[in-house]
SESEGU-549973 format. One record per atom (N, C-alpha, C): residue number from 0; residue in one letter; x, y, z. Coordinates in Angstrom, 1 decimal. Each point is the difference from the previous one (the first is absolute). Last residue first. Example, Ala and Ser with C-alpha at 12.3 -4.5 7.8 and 13.67 -1.06 7.14 Angstrom:
+-----+------+--------+--------+--------+
| seq | type |     px |     py |     pz |
+-----+------+--------+--------+--------+
|   1 |    s |   12.8 |   -2.2 |    7.1 |
|   1 |    s |    0.9 |    1.1 |    0.0 |
|   1 |    s |   -0.8 |    1.1 |    0.8 |
|   0 |    a |    0.3 |   -5.7 |   -0.1 |
|   0 |    a |   -0.9 |    1.2 |    0.0 |
|   0 |    a |    0.9 |    1.2 |    0.0 |
+-----+------+--------+--------+--------+
This chain:
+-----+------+--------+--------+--------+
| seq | type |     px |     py |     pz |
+-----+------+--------+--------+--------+
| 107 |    x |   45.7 |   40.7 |  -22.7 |
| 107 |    x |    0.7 |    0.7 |   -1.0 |
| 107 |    x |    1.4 |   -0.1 |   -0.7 |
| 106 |    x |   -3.2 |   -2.3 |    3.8 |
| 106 |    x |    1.7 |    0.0 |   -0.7 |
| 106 |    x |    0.6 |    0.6 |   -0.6 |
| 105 |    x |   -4.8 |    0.2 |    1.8 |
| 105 |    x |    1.1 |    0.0 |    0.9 |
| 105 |    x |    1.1 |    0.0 |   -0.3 |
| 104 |    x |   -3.3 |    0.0 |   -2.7 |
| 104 |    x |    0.3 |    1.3 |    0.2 |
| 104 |    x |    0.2 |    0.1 |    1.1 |
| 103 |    x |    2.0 |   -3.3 |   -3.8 |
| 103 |    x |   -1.7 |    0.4 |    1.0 |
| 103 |    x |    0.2 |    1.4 |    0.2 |
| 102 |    x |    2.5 |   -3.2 |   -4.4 |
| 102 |    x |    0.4 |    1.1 |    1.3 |
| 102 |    x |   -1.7 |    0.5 |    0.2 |
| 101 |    x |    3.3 |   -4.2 |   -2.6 |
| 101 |    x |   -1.3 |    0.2 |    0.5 |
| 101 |    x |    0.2 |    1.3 |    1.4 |
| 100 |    x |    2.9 |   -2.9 |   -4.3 |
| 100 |    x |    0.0 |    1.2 |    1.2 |
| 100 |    x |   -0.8 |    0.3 |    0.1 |
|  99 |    x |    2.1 |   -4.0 |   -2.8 |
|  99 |    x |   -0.7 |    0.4 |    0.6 |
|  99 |    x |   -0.2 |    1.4 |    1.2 |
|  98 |    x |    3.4 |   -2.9 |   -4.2 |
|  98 |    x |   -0.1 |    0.9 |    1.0 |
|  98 |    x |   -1.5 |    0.7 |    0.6 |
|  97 |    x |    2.3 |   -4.1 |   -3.2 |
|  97 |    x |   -1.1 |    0.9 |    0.6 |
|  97 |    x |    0.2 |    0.7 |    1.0 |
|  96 |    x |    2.3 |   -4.6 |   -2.0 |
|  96 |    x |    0.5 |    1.3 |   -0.1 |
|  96 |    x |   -0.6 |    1.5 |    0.1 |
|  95 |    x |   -1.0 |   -4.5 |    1.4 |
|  95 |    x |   -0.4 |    0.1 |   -1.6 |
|  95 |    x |    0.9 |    1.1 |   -0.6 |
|  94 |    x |   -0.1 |   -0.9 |    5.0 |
|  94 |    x |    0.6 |   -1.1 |   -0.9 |
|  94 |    x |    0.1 |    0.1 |   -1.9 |
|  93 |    x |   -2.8 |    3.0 |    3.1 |
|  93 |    x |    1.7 |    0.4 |    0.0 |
|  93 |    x |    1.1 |   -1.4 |   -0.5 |
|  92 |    x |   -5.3 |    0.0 |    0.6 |
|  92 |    x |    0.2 |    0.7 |   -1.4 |
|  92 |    x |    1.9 |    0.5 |   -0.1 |
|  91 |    x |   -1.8 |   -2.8 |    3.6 |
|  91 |    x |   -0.2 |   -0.8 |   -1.1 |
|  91 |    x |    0.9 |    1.3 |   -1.3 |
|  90 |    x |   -0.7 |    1.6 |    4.2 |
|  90 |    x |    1.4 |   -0.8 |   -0.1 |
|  90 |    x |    0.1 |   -0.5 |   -1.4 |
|  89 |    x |   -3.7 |    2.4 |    0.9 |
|  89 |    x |    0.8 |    1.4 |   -0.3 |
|  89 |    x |    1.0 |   -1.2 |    0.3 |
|  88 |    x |   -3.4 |   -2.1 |    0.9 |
|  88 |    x |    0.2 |    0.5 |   -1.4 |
|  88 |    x |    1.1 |    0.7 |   -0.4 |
|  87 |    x |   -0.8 |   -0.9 |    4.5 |
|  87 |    x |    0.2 |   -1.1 |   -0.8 |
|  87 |    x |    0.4 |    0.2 |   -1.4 |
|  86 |    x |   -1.8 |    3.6 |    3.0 |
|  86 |    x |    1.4 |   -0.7 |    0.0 |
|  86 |    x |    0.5 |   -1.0 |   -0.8 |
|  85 |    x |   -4.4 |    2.3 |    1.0 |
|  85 |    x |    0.9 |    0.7 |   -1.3 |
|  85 |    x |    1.2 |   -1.0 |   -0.1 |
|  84 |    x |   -2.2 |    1.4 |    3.9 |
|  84 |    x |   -1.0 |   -1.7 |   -0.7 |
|  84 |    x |    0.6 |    0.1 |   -1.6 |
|  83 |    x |    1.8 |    3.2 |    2.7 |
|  83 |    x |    0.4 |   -1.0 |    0.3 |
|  83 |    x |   -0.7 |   -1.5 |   -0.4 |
|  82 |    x |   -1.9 |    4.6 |   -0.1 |
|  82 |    x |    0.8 |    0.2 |   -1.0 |
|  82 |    x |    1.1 |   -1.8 |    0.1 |
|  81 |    x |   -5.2 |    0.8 |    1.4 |
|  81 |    x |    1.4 |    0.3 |    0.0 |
|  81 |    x |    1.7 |   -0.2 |   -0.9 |
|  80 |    x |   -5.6 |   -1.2 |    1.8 |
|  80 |    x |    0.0 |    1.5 |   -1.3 |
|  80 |    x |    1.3 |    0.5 |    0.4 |
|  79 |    x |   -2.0 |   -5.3 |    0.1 |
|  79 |    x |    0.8 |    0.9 |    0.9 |
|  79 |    x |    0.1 |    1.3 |   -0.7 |
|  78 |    x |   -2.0 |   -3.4 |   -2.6 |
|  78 |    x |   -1.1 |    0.6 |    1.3 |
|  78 |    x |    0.5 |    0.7 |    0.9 |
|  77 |    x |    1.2 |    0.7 |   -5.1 |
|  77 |    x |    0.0 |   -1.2 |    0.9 |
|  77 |    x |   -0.8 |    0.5 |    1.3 |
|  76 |    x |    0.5 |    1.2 |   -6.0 |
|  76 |    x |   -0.8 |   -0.2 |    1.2 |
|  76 |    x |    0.5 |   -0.6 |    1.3 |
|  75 |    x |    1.5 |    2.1 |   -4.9 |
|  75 |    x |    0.4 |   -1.5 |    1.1 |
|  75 |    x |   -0.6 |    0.6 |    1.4 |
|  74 |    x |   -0.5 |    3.2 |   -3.2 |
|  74 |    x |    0.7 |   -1.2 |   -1.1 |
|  74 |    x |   -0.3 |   -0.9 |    0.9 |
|  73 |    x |   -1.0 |    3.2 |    2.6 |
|  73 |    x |   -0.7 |    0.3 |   -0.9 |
|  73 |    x |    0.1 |   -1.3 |   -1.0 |
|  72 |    x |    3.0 |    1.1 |    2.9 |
|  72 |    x |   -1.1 |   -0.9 |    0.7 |
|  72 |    x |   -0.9 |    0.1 |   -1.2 |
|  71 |    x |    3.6 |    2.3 |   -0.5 |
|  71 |    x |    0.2 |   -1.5 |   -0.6 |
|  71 |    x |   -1.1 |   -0.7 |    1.1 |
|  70 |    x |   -0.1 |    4.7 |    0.0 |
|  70 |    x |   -0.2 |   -0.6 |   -1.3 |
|  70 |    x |    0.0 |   -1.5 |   -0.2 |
|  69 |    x |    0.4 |    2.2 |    3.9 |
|  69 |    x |   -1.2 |    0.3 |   -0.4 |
|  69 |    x |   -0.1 |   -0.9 |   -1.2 |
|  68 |    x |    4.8 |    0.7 |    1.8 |
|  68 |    x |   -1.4 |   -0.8 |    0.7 |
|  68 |    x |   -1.1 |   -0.3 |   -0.8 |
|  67 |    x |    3.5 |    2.2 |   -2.5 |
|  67 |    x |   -0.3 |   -0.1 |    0.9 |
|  67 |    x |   -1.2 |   -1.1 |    0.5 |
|  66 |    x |    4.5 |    0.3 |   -3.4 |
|  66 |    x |   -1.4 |   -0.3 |    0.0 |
|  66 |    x |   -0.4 |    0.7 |    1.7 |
|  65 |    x |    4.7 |   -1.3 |   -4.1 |
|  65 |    x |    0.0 |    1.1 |    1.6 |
|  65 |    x |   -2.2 |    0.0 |   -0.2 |
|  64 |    x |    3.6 |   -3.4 |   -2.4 |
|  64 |    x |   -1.2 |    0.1 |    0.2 |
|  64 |    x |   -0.1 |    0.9 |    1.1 |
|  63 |    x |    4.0 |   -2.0 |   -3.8 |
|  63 |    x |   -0.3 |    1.0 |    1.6 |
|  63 |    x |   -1.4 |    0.2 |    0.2 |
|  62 |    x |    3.5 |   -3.5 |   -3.4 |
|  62 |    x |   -1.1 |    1.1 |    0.0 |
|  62 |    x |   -0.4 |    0.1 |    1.6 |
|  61 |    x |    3.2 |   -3.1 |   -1.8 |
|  61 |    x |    0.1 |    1.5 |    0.6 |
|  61 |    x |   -1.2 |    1.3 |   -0.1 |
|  60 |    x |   -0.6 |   -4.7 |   -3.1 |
|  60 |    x |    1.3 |    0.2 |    1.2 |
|  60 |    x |    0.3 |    1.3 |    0.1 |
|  59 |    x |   -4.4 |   -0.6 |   -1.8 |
|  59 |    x |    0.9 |    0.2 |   -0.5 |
|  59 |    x |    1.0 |   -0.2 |    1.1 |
|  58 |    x |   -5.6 |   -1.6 |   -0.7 |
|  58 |    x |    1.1 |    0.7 |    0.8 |
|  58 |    x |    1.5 |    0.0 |   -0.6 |
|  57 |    x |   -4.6 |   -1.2 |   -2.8 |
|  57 |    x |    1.1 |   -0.3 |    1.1 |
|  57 |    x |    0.9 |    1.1 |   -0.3 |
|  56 |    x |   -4.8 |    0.8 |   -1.9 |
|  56 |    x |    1.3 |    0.1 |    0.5 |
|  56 |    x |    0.7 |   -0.9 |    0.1 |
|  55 |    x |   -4.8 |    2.0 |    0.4 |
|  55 |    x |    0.1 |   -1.2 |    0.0 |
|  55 |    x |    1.5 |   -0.6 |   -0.8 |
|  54 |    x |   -0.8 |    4.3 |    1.4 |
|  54 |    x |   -1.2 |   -0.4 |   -1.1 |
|  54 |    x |    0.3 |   -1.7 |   -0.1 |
|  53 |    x |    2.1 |    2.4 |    3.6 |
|  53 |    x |    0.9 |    0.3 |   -1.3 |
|  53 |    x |   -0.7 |   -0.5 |   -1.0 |
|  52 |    x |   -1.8 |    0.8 |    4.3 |
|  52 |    x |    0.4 |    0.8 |   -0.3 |
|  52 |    x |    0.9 |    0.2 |   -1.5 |
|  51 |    x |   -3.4 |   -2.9 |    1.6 |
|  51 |    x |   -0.3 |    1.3 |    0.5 |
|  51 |    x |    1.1 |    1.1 |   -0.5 |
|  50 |    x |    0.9 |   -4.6 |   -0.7 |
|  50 |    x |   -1.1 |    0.5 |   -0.8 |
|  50 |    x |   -0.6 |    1.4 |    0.7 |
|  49 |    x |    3.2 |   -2.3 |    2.4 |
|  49 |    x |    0.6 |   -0.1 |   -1.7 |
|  49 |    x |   -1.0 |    0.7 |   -0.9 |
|  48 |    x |   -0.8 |   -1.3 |    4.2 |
|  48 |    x |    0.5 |    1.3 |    0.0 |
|  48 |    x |    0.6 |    0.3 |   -1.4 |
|  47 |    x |   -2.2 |   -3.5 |    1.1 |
|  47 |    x |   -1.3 |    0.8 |    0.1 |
|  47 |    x |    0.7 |    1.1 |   -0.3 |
|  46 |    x |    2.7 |   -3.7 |    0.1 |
|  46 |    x |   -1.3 |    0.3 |   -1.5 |
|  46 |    x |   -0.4 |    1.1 |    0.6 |
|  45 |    x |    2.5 |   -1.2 |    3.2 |
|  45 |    x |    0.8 |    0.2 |   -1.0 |
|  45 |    x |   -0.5 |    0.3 |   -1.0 |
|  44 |    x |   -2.7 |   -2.0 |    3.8 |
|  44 |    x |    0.6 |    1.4 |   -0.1 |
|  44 |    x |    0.7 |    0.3 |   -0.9 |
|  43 |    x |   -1.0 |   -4.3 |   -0.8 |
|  43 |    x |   -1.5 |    0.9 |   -0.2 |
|  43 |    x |    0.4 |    1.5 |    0.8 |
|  42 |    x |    3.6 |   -3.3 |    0.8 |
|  42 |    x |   -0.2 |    0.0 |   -1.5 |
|  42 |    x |   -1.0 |    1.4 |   -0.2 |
|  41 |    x |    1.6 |   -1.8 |    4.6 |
|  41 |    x |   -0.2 |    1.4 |   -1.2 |
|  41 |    x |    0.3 |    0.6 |   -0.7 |
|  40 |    x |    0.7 |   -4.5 |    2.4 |
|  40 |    x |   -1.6 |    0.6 |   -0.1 |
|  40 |    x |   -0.2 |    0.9 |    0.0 |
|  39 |    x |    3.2 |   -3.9 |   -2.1 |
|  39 |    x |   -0.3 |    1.3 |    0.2 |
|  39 |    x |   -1.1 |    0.8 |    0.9 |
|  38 |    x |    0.1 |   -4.5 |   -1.4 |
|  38 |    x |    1.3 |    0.1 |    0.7 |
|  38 |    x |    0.2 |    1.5 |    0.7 |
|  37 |    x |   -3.6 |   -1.9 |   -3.4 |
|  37 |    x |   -0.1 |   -0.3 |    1.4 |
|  37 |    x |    1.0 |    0.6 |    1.0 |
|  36 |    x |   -1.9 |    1.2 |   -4.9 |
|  36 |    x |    1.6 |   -0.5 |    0.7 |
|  36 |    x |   -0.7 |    0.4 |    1.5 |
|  35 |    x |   -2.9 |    1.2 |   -3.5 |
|  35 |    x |   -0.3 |   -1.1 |    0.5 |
|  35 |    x |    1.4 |   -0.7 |    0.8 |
|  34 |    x |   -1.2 |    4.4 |   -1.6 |
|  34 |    x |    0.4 |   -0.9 |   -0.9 |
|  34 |    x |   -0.3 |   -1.4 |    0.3 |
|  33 |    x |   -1.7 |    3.1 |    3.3 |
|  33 |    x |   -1.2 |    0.1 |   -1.3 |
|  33 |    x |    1.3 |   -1.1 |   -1.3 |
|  32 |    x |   -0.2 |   -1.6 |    5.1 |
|  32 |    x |    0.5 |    1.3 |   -0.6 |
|  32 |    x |   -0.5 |    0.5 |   -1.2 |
|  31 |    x |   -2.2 |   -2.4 |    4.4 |
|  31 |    x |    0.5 |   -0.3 |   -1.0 |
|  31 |    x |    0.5 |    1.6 |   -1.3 |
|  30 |    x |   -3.1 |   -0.1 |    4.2 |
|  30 |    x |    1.0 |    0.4 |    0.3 |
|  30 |    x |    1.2 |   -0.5 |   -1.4 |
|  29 |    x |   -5.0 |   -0.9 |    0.3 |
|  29 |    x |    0.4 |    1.4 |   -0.2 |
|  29 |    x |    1.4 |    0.8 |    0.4 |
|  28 |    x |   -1.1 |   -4.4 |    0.8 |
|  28 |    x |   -0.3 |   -0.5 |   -1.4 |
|  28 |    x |    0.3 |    1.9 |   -0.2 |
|  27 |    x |   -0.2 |   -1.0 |    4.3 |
|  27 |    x |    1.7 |   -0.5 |   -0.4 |
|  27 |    x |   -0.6 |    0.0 |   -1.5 |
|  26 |    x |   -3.4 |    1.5 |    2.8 |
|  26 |    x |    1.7 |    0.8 |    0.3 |
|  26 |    x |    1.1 |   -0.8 |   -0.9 |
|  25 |    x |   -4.3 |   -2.1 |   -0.2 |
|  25 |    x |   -0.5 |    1.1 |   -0.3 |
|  25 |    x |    1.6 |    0.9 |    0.0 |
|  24 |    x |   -0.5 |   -3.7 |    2.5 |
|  24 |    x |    0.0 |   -0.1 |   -1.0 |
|  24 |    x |    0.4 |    0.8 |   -1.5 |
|  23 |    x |   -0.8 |    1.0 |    4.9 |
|  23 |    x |    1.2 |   -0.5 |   -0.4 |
|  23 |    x |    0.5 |   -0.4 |   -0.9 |
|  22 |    x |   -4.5 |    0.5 |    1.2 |
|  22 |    x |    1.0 |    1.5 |   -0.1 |
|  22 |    x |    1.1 |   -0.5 |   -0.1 |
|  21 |    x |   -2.4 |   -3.8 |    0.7 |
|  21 |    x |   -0.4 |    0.6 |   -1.3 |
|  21 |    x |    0.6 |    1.5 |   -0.3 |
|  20 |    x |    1.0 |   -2.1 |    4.2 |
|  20 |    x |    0.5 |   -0.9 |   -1.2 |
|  20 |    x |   -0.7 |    0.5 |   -1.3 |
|  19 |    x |   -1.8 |    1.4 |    3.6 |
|  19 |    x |    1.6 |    0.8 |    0.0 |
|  19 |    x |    0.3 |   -1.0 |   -0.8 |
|  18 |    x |   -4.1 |   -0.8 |    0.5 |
|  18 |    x |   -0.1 |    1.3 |   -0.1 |
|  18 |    x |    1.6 |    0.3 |   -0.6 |
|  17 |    x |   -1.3 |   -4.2 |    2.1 |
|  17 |    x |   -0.1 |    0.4 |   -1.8 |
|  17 |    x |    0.1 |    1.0 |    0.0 |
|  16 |    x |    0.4 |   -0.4 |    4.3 |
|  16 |    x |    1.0 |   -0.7 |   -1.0 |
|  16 |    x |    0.0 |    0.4 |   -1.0 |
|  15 |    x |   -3.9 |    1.2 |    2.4 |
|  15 |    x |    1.4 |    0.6 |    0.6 |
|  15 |    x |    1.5 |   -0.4 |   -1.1 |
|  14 |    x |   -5.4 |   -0.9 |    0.2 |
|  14 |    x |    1.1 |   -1.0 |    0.0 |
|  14 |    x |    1.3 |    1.4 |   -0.3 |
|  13 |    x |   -5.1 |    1.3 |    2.5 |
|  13 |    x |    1.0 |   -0.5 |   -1.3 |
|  13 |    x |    1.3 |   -0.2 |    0.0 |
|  12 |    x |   -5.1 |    0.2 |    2.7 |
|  12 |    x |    1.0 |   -0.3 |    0.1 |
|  12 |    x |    0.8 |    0.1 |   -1.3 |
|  11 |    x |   -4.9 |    2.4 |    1.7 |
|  11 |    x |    0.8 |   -1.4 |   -0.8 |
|  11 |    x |    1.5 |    0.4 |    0.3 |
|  10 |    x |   -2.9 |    3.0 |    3.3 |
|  10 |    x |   -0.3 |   -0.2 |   -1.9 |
|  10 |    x |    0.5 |   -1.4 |    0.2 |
|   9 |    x |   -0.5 |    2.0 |    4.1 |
|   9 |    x |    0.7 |    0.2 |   -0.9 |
|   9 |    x |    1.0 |   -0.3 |   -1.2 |
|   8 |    x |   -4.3 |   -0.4 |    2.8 |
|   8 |    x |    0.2 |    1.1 |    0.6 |
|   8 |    x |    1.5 |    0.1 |   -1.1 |
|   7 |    x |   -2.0 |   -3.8 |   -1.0 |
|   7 |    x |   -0.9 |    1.0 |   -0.2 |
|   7 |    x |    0.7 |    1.2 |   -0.1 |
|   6 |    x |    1.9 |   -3.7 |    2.0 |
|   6 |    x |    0.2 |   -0.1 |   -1.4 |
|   6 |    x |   -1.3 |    1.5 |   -1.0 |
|   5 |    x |    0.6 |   -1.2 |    4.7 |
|   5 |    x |    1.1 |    0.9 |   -0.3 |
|   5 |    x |   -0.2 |   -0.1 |   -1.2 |
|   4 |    x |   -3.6 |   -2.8 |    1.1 |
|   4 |    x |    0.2 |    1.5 |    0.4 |
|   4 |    x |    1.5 |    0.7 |   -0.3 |
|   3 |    x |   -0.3 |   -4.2 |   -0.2 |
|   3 |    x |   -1.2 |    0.4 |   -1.3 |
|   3 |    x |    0.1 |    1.6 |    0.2 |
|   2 |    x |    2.7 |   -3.1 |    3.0 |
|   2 |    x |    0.2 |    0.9 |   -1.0 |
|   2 |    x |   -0.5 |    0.2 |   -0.9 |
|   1 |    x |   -2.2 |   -1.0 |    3.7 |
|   1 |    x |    1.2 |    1.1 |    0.1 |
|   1 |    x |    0.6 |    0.0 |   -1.1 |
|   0 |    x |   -2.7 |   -3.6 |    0.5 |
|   0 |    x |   -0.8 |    1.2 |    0.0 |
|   0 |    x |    0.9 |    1.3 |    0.0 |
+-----+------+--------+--------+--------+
């Protein structure tokens, strides 16, 4: 009799699991790179910036990319709005021979 009643007072029960196993899902099929190189995982930054900025391009050994904040969120969205969520890329892109420089309006 009681739990007919909680079950009332607070609604139906849902499987918790499936939930996060299906967002999970969801995260990793939308996390794949747009060339499809696994290895890399910013391939689909490199395009996005390739194409934003040099019409779809490649990047030139030594080429210098001075950008602010604003902008390259703009191109490349992340959830941290910092210049350090930048980092990776900005190594990736210094192997390639790239020079990345991203300036806030803390770092100027």
């Amino acid at each position: 009799m009681f739990s007919t009643i909680a079950d009332t007072w607070h609604g139906s029960k849902w499987d918790v699991r499936s939930l996060i196993k299906a967002q999970d899902e969801k995260s990793i099929s939308s996390a794949t790179s747009v060339n499809g190189n696994d290895s890399d995982p910013y391939a689909g930054d490199i395009d996005k910036l390739q194409n934003a900025l040099f019409n779809g391009h490649p990047m030139e050994n030594g080429t210098c990319i001075d950008i602010s904040l604003q902008e390259i969120l703009q191109i490349i969205p992340k959830r941290r709005r910092r210049v350090d969520s930048y980092r990776g890329l900005a190594s990736r892109l210094n192997k390639m021979g790239v020079t990345l420089i991203i300036k806030s309006q803390k770092s100027k």
